[in-house]
DRENDO-195032 format. One record per residue (C-alpha): x, y, z. Coordinates in Angstrom, 1 decimal. Layout:
REM residues N
ATOM      c1      c2      c3
ATOM       X       Y       Z
...
REM end
This chain:
REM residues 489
ATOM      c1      c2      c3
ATOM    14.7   -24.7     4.7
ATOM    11.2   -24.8     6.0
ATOM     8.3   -25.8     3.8
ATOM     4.6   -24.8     3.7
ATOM     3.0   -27.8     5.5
ATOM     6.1   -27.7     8.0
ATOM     5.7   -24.4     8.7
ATOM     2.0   -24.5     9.3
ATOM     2.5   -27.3    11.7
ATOM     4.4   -25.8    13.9
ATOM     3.0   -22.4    14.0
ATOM    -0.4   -24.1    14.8
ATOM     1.3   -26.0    17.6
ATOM     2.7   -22.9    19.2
ATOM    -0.3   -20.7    19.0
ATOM    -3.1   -23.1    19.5
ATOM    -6.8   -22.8    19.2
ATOM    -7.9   -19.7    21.3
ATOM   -11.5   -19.3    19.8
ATOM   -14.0   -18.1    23.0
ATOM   -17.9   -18.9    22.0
ATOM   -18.8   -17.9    25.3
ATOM   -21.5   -15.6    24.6
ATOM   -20.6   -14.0    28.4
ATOM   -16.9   -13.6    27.7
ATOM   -17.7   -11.8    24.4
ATOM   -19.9    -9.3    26.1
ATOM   -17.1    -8.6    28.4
ATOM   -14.8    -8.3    25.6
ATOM   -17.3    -6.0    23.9
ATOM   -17.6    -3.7    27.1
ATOM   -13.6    -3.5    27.3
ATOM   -12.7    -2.7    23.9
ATOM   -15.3     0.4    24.6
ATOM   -13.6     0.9    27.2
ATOM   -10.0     1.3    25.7
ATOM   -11.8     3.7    23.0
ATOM   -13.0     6.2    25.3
ATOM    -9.8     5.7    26.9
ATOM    -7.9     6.3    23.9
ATOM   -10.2     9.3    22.3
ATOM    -9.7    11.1    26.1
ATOM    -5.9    10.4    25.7
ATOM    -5.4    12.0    21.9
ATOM    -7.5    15.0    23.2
ATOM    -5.0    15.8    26.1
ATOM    -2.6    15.2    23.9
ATOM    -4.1    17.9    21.0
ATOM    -4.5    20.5    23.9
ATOM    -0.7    20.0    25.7
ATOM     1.4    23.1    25.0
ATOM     4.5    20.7    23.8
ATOM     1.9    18.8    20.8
ATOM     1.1    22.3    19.6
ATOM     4.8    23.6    19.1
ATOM     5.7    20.7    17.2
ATOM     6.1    20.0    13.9
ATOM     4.3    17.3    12.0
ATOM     7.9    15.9    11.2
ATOM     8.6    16.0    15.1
ATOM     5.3    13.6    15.6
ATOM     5.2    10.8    17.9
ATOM     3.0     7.8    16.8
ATOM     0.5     9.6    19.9
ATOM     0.7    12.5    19.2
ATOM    -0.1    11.9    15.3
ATOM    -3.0     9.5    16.1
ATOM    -4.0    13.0    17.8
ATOM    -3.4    14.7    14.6
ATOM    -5.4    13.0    12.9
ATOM    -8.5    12.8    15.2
ATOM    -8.5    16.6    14.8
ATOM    -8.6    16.2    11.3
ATOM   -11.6    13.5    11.4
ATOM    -9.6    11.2     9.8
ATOM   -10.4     8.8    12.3
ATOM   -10.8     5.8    10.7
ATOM    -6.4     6.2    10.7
ATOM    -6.0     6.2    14.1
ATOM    -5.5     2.8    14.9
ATOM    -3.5     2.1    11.8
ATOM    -1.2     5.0    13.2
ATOM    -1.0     2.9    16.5
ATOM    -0.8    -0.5    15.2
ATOM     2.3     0.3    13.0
ATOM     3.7     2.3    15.2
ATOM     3.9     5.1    12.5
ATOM     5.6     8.5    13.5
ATOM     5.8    12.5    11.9
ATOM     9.6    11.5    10.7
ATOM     8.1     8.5     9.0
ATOM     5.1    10.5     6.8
ATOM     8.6    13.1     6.0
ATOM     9.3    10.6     3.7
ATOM     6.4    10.0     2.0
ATOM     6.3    10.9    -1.7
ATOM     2.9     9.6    -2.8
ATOM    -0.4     8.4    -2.0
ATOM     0.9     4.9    -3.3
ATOM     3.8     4.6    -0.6
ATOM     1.0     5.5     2.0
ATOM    -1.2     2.3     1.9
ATOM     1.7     0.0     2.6
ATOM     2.6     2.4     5.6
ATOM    -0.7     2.1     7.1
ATOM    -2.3    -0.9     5.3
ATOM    -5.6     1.4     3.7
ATOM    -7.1     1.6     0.5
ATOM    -6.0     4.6    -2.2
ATOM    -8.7     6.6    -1.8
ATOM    -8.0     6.8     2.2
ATOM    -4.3     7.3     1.3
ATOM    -4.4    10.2    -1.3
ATOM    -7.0    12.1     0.7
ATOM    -4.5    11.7     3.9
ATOM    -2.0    12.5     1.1
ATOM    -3.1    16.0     0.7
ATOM    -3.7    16.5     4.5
ATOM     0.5    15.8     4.8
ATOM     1.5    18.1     1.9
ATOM    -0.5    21.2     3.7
ATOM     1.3    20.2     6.4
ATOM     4.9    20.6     4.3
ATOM     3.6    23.8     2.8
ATOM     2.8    25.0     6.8
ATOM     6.3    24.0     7.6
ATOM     8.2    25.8     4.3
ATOM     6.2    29.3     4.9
ATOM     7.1    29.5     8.7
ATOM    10.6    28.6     7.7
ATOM    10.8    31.1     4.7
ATOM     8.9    33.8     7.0
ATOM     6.1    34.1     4.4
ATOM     2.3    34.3     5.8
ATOM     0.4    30.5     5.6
ATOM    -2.7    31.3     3.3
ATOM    -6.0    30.4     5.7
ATOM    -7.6    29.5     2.5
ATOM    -7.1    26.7    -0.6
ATOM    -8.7    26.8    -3.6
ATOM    -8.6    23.1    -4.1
ATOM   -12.1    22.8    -3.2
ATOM   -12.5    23.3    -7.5
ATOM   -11.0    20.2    -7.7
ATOM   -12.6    17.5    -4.9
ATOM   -15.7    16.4    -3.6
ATOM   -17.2    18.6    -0.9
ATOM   -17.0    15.6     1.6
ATOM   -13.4    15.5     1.1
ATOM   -12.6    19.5     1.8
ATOM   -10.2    20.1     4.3
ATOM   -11.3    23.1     6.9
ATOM    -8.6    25.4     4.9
ATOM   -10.6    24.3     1.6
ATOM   -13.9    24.9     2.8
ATOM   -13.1    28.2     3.6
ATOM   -11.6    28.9     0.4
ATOM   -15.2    27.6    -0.8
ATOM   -17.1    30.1     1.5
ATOM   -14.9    33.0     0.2
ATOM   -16.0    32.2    -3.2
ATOM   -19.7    33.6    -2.7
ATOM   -19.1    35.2     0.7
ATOM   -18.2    38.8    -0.4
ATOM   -19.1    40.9     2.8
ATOM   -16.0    41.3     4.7
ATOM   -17.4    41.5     7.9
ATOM   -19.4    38.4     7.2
ATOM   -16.7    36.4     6.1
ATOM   -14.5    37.2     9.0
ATOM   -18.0    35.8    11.4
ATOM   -17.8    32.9     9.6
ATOM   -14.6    32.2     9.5
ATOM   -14.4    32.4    13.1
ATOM   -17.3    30.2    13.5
ATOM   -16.1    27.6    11.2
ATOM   -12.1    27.0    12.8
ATOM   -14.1    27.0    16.4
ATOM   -16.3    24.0    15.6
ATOM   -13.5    22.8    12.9
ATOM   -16.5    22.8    10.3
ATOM   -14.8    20.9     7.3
ATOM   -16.9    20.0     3.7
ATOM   -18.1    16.6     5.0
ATOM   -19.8    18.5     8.4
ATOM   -21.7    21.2     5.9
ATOM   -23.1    18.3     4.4
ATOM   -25.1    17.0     6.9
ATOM   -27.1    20.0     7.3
ATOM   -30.2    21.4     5.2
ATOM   -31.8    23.5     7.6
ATOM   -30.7    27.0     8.6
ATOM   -31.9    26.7    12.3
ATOM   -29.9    23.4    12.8
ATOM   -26.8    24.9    11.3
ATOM   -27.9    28.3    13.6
ATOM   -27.2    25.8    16.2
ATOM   -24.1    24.3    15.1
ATOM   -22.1    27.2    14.4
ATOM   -23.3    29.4    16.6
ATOM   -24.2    32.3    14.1
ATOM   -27.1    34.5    13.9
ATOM   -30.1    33.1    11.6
ATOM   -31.1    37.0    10.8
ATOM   -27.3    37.9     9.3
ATOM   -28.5    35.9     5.9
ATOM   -25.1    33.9     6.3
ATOM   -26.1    30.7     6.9
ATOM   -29.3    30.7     4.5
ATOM   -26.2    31.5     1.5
ATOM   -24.2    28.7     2.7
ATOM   -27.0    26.1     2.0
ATOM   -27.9    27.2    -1.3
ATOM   -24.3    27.7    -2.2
ATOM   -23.8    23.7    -0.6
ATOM   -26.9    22.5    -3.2
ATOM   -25.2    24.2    -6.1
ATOM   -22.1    22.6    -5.2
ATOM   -24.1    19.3    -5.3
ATOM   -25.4    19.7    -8.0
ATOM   -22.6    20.6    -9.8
ATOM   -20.5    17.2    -8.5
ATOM   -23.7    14.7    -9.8
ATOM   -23.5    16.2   -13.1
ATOM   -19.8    16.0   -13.3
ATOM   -20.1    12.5   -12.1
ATOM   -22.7    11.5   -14.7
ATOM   -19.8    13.2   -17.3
ATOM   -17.3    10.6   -16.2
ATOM   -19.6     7.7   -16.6
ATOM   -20.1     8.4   -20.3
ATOM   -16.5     9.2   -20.2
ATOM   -15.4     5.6   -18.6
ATOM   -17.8     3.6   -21.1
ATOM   -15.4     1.2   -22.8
ATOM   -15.1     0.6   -26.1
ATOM   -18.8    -1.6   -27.5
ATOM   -17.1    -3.6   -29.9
ATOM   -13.2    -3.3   -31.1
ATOM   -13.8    -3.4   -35.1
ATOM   -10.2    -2.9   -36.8
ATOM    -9.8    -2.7   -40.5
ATOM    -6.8    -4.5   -41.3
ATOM    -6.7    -3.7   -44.6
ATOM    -5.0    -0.2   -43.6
ATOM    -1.7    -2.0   -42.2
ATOM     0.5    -3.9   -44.6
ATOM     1.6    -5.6   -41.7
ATOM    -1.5    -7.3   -40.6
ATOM    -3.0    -9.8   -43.0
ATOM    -6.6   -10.2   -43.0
ATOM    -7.9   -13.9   -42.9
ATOM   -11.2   -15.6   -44.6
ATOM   -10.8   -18.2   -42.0
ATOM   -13.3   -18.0   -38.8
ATOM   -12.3   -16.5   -35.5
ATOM   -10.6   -19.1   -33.6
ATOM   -12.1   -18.4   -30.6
ATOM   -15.9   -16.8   -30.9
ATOM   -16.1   -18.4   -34.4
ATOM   -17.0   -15.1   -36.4
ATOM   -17.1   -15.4   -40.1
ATOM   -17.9   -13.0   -42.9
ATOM   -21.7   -13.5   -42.2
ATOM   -20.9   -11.7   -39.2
ATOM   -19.4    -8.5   -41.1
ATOM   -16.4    -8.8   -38.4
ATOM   -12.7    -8.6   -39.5
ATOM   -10.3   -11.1   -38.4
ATOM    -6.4   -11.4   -38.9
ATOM    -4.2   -13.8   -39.8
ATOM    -1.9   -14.9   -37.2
ATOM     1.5   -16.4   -38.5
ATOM     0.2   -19.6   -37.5
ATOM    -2.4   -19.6   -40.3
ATOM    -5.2   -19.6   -37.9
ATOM    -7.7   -16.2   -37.3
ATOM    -8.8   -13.8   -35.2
ATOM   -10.8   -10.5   -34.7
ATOM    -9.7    -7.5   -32.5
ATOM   -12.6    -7.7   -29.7
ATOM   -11.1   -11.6   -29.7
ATOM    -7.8   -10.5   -29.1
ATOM    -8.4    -8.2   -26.4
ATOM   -10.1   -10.2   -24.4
ATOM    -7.4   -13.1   -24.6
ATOM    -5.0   -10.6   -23.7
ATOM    -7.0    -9.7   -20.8
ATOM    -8.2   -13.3   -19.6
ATOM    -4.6   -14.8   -20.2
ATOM    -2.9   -12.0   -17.6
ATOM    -5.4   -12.5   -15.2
ATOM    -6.0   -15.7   -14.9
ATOM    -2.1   -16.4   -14.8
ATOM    -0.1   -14.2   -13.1
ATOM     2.9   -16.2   -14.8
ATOM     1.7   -15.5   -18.4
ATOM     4.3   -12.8   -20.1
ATOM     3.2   -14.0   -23.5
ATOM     0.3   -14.7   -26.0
ATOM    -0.1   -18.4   -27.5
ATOM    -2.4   -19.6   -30.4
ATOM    -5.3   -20.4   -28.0
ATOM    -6.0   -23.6   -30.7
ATOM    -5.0   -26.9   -28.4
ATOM    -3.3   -28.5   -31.7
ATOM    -1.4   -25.4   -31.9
ATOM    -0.3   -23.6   -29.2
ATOM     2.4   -21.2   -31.1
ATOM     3.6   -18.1   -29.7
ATOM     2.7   -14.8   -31.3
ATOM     4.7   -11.8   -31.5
ATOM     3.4    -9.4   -29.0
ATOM     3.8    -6.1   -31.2
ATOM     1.2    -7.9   -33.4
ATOM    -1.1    -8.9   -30.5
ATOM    -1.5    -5.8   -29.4
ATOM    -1.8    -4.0   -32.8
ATOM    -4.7    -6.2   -33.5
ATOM    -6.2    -6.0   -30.3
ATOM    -6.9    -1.9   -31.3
ATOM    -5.3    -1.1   -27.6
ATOM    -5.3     2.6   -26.9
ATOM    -2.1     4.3   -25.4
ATOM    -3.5     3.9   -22.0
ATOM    -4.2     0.4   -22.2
ATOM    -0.6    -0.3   -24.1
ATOM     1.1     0.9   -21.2
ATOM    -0.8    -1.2   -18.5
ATOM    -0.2    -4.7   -20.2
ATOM     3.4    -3.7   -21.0
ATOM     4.6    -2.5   -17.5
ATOM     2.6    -6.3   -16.7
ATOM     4.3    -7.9   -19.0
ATOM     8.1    -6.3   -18.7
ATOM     7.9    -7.0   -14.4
ATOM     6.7   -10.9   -15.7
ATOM     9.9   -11.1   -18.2
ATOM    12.0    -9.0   -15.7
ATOM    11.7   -10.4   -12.2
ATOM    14.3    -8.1   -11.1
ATOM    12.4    -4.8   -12.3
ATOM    10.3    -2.6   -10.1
ATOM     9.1     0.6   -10.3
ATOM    10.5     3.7    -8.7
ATOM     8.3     5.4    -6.3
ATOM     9.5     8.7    -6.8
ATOM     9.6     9.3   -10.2
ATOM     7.8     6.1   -11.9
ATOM    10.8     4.2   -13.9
ATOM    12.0     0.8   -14.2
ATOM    14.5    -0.1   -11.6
ATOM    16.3    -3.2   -11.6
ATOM    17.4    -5.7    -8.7
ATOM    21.0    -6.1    -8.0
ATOM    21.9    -9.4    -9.1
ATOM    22.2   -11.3    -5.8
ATOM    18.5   -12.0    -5.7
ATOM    18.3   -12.8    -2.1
ATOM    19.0    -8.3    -1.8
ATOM    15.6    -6.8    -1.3
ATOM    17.3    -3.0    -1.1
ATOM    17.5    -1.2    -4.4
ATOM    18.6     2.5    -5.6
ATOM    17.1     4.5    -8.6
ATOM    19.2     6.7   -10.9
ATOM    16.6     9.1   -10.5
ATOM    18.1    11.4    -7.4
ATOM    20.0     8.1    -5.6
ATOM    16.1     7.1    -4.1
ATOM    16.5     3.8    -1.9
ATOM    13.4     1.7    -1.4
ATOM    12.6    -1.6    -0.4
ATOM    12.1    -3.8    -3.8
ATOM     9.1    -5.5    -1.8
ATOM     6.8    -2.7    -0.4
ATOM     8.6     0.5    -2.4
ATOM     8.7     2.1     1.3
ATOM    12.2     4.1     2.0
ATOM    14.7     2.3     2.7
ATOM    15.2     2.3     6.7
ATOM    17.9     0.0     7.6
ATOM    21.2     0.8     6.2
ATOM    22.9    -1.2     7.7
ATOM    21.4    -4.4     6.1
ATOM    20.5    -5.1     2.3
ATOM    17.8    -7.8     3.0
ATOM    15.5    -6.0     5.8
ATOM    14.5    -2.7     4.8
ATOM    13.7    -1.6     8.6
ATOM     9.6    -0.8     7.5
ATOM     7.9    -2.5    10.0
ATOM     4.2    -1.9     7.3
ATOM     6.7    -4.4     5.1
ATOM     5.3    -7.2     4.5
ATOM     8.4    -9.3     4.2
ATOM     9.2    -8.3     7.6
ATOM     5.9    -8.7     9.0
ATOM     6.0   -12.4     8.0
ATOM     9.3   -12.9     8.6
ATOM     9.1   -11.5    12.4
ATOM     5.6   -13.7    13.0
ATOM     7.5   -16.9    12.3
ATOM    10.3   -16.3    14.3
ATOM     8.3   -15.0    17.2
ATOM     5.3   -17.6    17.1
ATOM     7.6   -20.8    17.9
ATOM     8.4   -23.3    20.3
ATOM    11.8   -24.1    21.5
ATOM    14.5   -26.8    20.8
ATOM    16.1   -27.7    24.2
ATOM    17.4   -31.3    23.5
ATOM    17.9   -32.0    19.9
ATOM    20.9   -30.4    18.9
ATOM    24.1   -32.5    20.2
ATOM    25.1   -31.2    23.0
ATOM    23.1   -28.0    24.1
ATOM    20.1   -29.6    26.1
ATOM    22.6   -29.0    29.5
ATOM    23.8   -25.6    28.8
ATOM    25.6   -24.4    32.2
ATOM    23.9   -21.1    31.7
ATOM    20.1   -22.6    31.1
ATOM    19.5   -21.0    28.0
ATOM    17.3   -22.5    24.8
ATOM    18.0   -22.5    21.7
ATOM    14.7   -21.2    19.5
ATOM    13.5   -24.6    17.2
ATOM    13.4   -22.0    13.6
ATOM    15.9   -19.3    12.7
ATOM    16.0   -16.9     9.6
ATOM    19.4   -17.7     7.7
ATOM    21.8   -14.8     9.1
ATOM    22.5   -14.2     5.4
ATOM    19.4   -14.1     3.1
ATOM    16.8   -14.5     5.8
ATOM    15.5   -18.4     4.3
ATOM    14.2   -20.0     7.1
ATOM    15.4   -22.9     8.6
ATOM    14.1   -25.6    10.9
ATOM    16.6   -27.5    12.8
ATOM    15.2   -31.2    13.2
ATOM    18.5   -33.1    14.9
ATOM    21.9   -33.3    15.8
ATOM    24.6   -30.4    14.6
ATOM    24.1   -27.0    15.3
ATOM    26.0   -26.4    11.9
ATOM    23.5   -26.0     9.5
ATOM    23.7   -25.8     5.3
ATOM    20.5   -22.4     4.3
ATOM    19.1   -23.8     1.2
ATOM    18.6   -20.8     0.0
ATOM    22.3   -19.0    -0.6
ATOM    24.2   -22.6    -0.3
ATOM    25.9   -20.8     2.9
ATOM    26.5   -22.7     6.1
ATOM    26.1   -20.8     9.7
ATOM    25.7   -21.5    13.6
ATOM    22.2   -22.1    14.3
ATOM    22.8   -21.3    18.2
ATOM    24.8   -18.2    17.8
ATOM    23.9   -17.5    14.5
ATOM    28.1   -17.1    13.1
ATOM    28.4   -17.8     9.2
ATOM    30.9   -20.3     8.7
ATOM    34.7   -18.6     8.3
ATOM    36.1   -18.4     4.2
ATOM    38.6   -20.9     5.5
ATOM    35.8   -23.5     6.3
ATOM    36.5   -23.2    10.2
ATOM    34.2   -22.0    12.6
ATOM    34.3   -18.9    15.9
ATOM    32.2   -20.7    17.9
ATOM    34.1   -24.0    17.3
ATOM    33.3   -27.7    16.7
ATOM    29.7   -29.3    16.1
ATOM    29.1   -29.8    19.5
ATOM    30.7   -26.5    21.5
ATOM    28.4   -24.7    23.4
ATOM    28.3   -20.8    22.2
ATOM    26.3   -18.1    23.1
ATOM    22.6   -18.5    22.2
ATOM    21.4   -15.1    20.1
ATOM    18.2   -13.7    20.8
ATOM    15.1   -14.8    18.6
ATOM    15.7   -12.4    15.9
ATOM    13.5    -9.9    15.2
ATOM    13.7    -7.2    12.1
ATOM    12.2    -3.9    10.9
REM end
C-alpha cells in the first residue's frame, strides 16, 4: 500500500513542474481562454435556439445543452461546473436537495438551493404537461426570496401583485419574457427612461414609473426584514443557569476551573463528579473549542491537567444551558465521531449505517430503499460495484482516478514482463481490484498481498487470487494480459 510521501514522489515525478512566468505566453494564454468563451457563449446560444433543445425535456439534457439551460437562466457562473463534471438533465432527475447539488457541481449552498428551485419549476413544468393541466406563468414565491434571486416566473408573479390593469399587465408581460427581465435585472434600474429603453414600453403608459416605486418598497421591505434577523441571530450574552432548580446538578463553591469565576463574580458554577467546577458560559465554550479543534473528540474531559476524567455528556450539556437547536448539532457531531459507520440519509435526514465490510462505500436507507454513496451522499450510480459509486463530483473517485492516471510506468521490475512479446507496460501503481487500496509495485512478483483487505491479486491483469490459493493467470512469472489503467466513476 502506498504511503503519503511515496505517493507524492511519484506523482511529482510524472507531472513535473509546468509553471510559465513568461509574461508573453501568459498574454497569449489570456487572449485564448477569451477566445474559447466567446466560443463557448456562441455555441450554448445555437444550442438554446435549435428546434431539437427546445422539445426536450430538462431530464433529456445533455451536459451542452444544460450549460445552455442555464445561460438562459443567468446562472452563469454554473456553466463551467456543468461542463467540467460532465453533468447531464438525467443526473439533476435525481437530485433531492440543495445539499446533494454542491457535491454535483462543487458550489457553495447558496448557489445550489437557488439552482435548486430553478430544477423543481422544471419538475412541476414536466408533471402539468404530463397531467394536461395548464403551467401557471406566475409564482408567488417572490413573498419568500430576495428580489435578486426571482426567477422570470416569480417576478411576474411580483408585477401582478400591484399591476391590476389587464391590458397593462399583459404589455408587460410581454415585454418582460422578450428581454427575460428576472428580479436581479429590475434591480439595476432607477430611472424610468433607462428601463423605457430596456423593455421597450411606453414611458407615457405609467407602467414603468409603478414598477420602480413598487422595486423601492420591495427594498425596503427586504432591509428591514434583514435588520429583524440580525437581532433574531444575536446569541445568547452570557449563559447564567441556576442549578439550584435541578436535583441533578450540584452547585459548587469552588471557582470555575477554567475562567476562574467565584462568588464575587455572582456566577453559578456546578459541580462535576470530579469535584472540580464550572459555570454554564464555561461549558459551552469547551464544548465548542473541544469539537472544533479536534475533529476526533466524541467526548468532554475535566479540562484540569491533574485530572483529565471523563464527564457524562447528558450532564455537559445540561449545564452548558444548550437550546434544542444547538443539542441537535453537537449530537449528530458527536454520534458520526462514536459511529464511523453512520451517515445521514439525503432523502429524508436519518442515521444510516455502513455495512460492516468497511472497505463498501455504497449504503441503502430504510426510508423508501434510497442508495447513496456513504462518501459524497450522491445516488448511487454504479450498481454493479459496492466500492465506486459511478459519481464522477465524488471525491473518492476523483482522487482515486488522478493517481492512477498521473503515473509512470513499470516496464522492467516485475520478473519476467520487461520482454512482453506483445510490447505492452504494465502501469507502476494499481488500485486493489477489491477495496480500491493502492498499491505500488517496487520489485519482483506480479503477485501482490493489498494491505488493506489482506487479499492477494495479479498486479498485471488485475485476477484476485482463486479460494483454492491457485492463480488464472498462472505462476509468478507468466506473462497475462496487461488491463488497462483503471479508471472509475
Amino acid at each position: 500500500m502506498i504511503d503519503k510521501d511515496t505517493f507524492m514522489e511519484e506523482f511529482e515525478d510524472c507531472v513535473g513542474d509546468n509553471i510559465i512566468n513568461n509574461a508573453e505566453q501568459e498574454s497569449k494564454q489570456n487572449d485564448d481562454e477569451e477566445a474559447k468563451e466567446k466560443e463557448f457563449y456562441k455555441k450554448s446560444k445555437s444550442i438554446y435556439e435549435s428546434k431539437e433543445y427546445k422539445t426536450k425535456k430538462m431530464s433529456r439534457y445533455t451536459s451542452d445543452e444544460l450549460a445552455a439551460h442555464i445561460i438562459e437562466k443567468s446562472f452563469n457562473d454554473l456553466t463551467r461546473n456543468m461542463i467540467t463534471y460532465k453533468v447531464t438533465g438525467k443526473d439533476l432527475k435525481k437530485i433531492r436537495n440543495p445539499k446533494q447539488l454542491m457535491g454535483l457541481l462543487h458550489v457553495n449552498e447558496e448557489v445550489a438551493s437557488d439552482f435548486f428551485e430553478i430544477i423543481q419549476e422544471e419538475k412541476e413544468k414536466e408533471i402539468a404537461k404530463r397531467s394536461g393541466k395548464v403551467f401557471s406563468e406566475t409564482s408567488d414565491k417572490w413573498m419568500h426570496k430576495r428580489m435578486n434571486k426571482w426567477s422570470l416566473r416569480e417576478t411576474k408573479g411580483w408585477l401582478k401583485s400591484f399591476i391590476t390593469n389587464e391590458k397593462s399587465l399583459k404589455i408587460t408581460f410581454k415585454a418582460f419574457d422578450e428581454n427575460k427581465f428576472n428580479g436581479h435585472k429590475v434591480l439595476r434600474y432607477d430611472d424610468i427612461g433607462q428601463l423605457s429603453d430596456a423593455l421597450k414600453i411606453d414611458e407615457d403608459l405609467g407602467i414603468l414609473e409603478k414598477i420602480i416605486k413598487a422595486a423601492e418598497v420591495q427594498m425596503d421591505k427586504e432591509m428591514d426584514h434583514d435588520e429583524e434577523k440580525k437581532e433574531d441571530r444575536k446569541p445568547k450574552e452570557f449563559r447564567v443557569r441556576n442549578f439550584r432548580k435541578h436535583d441533578f446538578i450540584r452547585s459548587s463553591k469552588k471557582e470555575d476551573c477554567i475562567m476562574k469565576y467565584n462568588d464575587e463574580d455572582g456566577i453559578p458554577r456546578a459541580e462535576m463528579p470530579c469535584g472540580h467546577a464550572i459555570a454554564s458560559d464555561t461549558m459551552f465554550h469547551f464544548i465548542k473549542q473541544t469539537f472544533a479543534e479536534n475533529y476526533s473528540a466524541s467526548e468532554i474531559v475535566c479540562p484540569v491537567p491533574t485530572c483529565q476524567r471523563q464527564w457524562d455528556w447528558g450532564l455537559c450539556i445540561m449545564i452548558a444551558d444548550m437550546d434544542d437547536k444547538e443539542k441537535g448539532q453537537y449530537n449528530k457531531i458527536r454520534m458520526k465521531r462514536i459511529y464511523t459507520d453512520l451517515t445521514e440519509c439525503p432523502k429524508c435526514g436519518k442515521m444510516v449505517q455502513r455495512p460492516k465490510d468497511v472497505k463498501q462505500l455504497r449504503v441503502v436507507c430504510a426510508c423508501s430503499g434510497n442508495n447513496f454513496c456513504f462518501e459524497c451522499g450522491l445516488p448511487w450510480k454504479k450498481y454493479d460495484s459496492k466500492m465506486i459509486c459511478g459519481n464522477a463530483a465524488c471525491k473518492v473517485v476523483q482522487d482515486l482516478n488522478t493517481a492512477l492516471r498521473k503515473q509512470d510506468w513499470n516496464e522492467t521490475k516485475i520478473t519476467n514482463q520487461g520482454t512482453r512479446k506483445d510490447g505492452k507496460s504494465v502501469p507502476k501503481i494499481r488500485a486493489c481490484p477489491r477495496c480500491l487500496t493502492l498499491v505500488v509495485h517496487e520489485v519482483a512478483c506480479k503477485h501482490m498481498l493489498c494491505k488493506g483487505c489482506k487479499k492477494k491479486f495479479c498486479f498485471v491483469c488485475l485476477d484476485l487470487q482463486k479460494e483454492d490459493g491457485g492463480w488464472n493467470c498462472g505462476s509468478y512469472s507468466a506473462q497475462c494480459n496487461v488491463a488497462d489503467i483503471q479508471q472509475f466513476g
